[in-house]
Residue frames as a rotation matrix with the C-alpha (Angstrom) as fourth column:
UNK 1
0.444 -0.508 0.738 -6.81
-0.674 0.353 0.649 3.56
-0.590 -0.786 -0.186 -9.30
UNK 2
0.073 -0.677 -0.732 -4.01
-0.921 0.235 -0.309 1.48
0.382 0.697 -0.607 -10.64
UNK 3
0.898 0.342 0.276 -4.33
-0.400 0.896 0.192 -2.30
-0.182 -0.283 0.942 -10.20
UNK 4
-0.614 -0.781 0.117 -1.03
-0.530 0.517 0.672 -4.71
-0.585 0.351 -0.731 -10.41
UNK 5
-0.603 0.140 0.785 -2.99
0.436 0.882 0.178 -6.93
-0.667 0.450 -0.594 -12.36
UNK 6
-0.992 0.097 -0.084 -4.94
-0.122 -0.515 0.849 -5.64
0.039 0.852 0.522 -15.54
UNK 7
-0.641 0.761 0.097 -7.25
0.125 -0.021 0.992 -7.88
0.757 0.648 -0.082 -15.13
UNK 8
-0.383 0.593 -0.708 -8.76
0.923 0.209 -0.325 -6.65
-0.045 -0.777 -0.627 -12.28
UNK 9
-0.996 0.021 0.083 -9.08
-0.008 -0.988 0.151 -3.11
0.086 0.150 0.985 -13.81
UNK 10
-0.642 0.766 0.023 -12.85
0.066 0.025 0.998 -4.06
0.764 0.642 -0.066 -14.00
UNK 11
-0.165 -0.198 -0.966 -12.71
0.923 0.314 -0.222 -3.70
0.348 -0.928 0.131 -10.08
UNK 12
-0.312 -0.259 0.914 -13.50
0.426 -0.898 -0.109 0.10
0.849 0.355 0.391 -9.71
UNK 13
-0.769 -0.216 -0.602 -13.81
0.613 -0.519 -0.596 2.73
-0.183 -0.827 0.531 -7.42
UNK 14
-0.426 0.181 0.886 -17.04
0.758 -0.462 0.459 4.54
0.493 0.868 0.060 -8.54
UNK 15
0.952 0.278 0.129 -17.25
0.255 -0.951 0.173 7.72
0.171 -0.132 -0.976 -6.05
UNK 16
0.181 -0.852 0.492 -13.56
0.262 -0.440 -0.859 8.11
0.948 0.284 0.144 -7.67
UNK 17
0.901 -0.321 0.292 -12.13
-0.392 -0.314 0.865 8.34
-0.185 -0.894 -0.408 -3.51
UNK 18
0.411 -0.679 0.608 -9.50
0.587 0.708 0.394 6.27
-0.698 0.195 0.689 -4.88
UNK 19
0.426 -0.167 -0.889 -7.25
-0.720 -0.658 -0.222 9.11
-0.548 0.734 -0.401 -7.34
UNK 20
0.988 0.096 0.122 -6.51
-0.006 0.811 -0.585 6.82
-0.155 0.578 0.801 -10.46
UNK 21
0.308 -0.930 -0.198 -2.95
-0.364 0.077 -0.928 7.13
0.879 0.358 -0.315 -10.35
UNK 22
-0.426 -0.431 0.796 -2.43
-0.818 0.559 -0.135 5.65
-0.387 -0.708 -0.591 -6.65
UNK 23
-0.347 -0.047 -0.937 -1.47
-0.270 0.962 0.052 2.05
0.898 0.270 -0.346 -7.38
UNK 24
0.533 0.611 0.585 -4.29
-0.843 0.322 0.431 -0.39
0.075 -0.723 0.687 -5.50
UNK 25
-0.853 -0.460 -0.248 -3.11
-0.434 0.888 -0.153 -4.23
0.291 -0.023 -0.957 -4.27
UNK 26
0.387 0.921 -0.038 -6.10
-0.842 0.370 0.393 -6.37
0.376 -0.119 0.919 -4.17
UNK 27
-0.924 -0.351 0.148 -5.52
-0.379 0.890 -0.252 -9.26
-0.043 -0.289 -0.956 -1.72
UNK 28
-0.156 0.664 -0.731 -8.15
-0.545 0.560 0.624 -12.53
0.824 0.496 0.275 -2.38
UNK 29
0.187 0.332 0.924 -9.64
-0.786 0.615 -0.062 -14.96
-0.589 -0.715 0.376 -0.08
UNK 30
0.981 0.160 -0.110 -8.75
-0.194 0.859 -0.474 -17.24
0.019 0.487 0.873 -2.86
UNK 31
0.074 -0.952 0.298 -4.71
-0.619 -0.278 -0.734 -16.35
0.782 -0.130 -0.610 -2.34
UNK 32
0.470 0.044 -0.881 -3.67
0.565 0.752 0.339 -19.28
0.678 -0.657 0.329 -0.24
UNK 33
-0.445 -0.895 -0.018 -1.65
0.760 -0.368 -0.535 -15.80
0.472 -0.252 0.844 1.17
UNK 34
0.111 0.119 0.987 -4.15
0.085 -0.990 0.110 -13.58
0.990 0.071 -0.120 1.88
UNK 35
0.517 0.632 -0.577 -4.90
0.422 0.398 0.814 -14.27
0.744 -0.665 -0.061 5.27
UNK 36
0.554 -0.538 -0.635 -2.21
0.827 0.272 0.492 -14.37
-0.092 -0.798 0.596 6.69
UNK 37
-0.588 -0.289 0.756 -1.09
0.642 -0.736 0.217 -11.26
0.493 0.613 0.618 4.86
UNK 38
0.350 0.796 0.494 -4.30
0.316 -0.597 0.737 -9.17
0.882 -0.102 -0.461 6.24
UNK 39
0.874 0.225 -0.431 -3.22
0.364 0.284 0.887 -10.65
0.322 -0.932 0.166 9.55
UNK 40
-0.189 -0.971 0.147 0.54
0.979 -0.176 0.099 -9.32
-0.070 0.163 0.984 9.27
UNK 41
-0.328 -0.007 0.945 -0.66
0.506 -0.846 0.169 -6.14
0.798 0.533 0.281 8.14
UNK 42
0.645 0.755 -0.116 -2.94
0.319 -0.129 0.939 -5.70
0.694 -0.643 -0.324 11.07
UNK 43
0.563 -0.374 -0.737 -0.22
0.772 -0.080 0.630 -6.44
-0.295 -0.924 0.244 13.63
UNK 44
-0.542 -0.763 -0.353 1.95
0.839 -0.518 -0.168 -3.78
-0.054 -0.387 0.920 11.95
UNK 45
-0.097 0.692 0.715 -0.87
0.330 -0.656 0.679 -1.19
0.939 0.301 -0.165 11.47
UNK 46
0.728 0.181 -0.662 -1.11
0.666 0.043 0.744 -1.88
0.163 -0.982 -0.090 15.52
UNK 47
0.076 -0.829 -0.554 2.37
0.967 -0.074 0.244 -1.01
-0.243 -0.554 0.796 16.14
UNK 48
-0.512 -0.473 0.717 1.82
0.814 -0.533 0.230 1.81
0.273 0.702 0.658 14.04
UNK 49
-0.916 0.362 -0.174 -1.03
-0.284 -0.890 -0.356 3.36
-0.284 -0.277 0.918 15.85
UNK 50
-0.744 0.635 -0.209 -3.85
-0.187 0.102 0.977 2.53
0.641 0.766 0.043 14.08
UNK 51
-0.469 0.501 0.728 -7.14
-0.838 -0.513 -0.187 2.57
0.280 -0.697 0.660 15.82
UNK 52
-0.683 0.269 0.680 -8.39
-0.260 0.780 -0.570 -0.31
-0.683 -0.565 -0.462 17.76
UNK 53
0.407 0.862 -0.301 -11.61
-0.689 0.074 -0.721 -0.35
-0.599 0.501 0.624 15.18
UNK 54
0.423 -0.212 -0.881 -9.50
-0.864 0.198 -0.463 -0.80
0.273 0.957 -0.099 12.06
UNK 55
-0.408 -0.725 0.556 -7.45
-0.908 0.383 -0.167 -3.12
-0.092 -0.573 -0.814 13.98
UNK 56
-0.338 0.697 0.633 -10.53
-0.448 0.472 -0.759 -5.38
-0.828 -0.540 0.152 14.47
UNK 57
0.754 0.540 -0.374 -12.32
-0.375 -0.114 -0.920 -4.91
-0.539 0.834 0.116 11.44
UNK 58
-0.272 -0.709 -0.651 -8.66
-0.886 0.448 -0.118 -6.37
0.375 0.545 -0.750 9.26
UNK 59
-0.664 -0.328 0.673 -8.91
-0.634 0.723 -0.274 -9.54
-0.397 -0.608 -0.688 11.75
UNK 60
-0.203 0.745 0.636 -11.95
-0.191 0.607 -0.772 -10.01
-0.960 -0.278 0.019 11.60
UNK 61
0.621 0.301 -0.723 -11.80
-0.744 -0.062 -0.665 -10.24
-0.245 0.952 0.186 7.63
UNK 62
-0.394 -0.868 -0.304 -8.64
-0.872 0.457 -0.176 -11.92
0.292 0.195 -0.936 7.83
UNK 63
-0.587 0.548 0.597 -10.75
0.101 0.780 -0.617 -15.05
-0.804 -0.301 -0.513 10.14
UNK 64
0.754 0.654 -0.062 -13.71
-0.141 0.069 -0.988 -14.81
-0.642 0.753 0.144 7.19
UNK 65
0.353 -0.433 -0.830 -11.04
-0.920 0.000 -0.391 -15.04
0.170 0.901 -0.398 4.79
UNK 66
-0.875 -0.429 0.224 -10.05
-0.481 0.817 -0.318 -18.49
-0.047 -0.387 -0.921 6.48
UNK 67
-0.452 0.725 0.519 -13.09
-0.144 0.515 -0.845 -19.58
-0.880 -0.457 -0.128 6.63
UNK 68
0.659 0.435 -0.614 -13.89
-0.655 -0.069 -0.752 -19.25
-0.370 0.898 0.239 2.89
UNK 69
0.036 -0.991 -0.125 -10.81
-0.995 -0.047 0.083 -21.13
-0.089 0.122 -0.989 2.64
UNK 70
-0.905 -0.268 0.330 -11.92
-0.372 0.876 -0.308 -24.08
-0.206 -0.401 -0.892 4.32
UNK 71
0.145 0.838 0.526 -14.97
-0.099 0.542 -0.835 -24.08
-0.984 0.069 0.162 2.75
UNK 72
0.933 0.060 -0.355 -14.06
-0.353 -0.048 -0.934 -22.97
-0.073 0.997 -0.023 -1.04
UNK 73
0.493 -0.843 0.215 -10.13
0.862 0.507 0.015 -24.16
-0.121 0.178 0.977 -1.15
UNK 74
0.879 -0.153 -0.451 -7.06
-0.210 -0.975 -0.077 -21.60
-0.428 0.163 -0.889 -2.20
UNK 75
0.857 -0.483 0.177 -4.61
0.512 0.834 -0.207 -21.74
-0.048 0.268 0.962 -4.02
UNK 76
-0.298 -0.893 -0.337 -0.84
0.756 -0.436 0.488 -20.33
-0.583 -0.109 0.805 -4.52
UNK 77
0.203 0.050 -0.978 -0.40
-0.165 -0.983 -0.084 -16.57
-0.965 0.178 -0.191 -6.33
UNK 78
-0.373 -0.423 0.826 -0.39
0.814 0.279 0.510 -16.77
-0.446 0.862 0.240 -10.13
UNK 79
-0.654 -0.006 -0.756 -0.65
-0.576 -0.643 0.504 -14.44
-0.490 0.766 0.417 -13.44
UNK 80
0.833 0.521 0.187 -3.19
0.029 0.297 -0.954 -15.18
-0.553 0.800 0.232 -16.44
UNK 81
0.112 -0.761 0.639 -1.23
0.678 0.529 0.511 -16.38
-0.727 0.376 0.575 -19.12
UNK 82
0.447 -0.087 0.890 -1.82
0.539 -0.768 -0.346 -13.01
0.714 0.635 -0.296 -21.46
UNK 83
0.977 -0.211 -0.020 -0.17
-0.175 -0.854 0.490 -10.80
-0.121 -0.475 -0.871 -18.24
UNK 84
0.062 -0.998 -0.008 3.57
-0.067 0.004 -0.998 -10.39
0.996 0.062 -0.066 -18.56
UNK 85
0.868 0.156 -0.471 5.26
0.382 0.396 0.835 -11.19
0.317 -0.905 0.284 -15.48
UNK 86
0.016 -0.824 0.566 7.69
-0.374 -0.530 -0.761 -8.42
0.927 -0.199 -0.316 -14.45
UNK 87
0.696 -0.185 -0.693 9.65
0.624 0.633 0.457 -9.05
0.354 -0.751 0.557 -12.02
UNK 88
0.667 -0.343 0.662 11.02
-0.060 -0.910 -0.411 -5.61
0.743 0.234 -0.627 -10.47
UNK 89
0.049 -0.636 -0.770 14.01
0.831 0.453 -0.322 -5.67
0.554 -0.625 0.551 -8.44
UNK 90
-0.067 -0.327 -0.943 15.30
0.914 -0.400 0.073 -3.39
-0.401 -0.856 0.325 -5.67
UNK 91
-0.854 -0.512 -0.096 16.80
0.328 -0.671 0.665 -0.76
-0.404 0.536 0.741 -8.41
UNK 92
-0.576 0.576 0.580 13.28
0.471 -0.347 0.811 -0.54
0.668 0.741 -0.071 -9.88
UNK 93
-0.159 0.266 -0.951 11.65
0.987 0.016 -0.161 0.72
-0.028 -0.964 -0.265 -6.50
């Protein structure tokens, strides 16, 4: 599996269900974004069908991801200073 970030390559998949060329997006409880992200995702996953379970089961991470928040802090998205920082536009899609 392909991480955006390198260094999370150490993050693995290890009954290989993940095929190493699909690109992964790892969203943190430290990301002052995830939450609210999970919680976004959920509602369109809803609209999309998606089964009442999964439905739950996102929320209910997305609320535990708040709560670590308020207990550990978060902070905005950044890069380690060794990652380049591409910045793909539309055209690179």
């Amino acid at each position: 599996m392909k991480h955006a970030r390198p260094d999370y390559n150490r993050i693995q998949d290890p009954d290989n269900i993940i095929p190493n060329d699909e690109p992964v997006f790892l969203i943190r409880a430290h990301d002052k974004c995830g939450p609210i992200i999970v919680h976004i995702w959920a509602f369109i996953a809803e609209l999309l069908g998606t089964s009442s379970d999964m439905i739950f089961a996102a929320r209910a991470q997305a609320n535990a991801m708040f709560t670590w928040q308020d207990k550990h802090g978060s902070k905005i998205p950044d890069l380690p200073q060794s990652i380049p920082q591409n910045n793909p536009t539309n055209s690179e899609r």
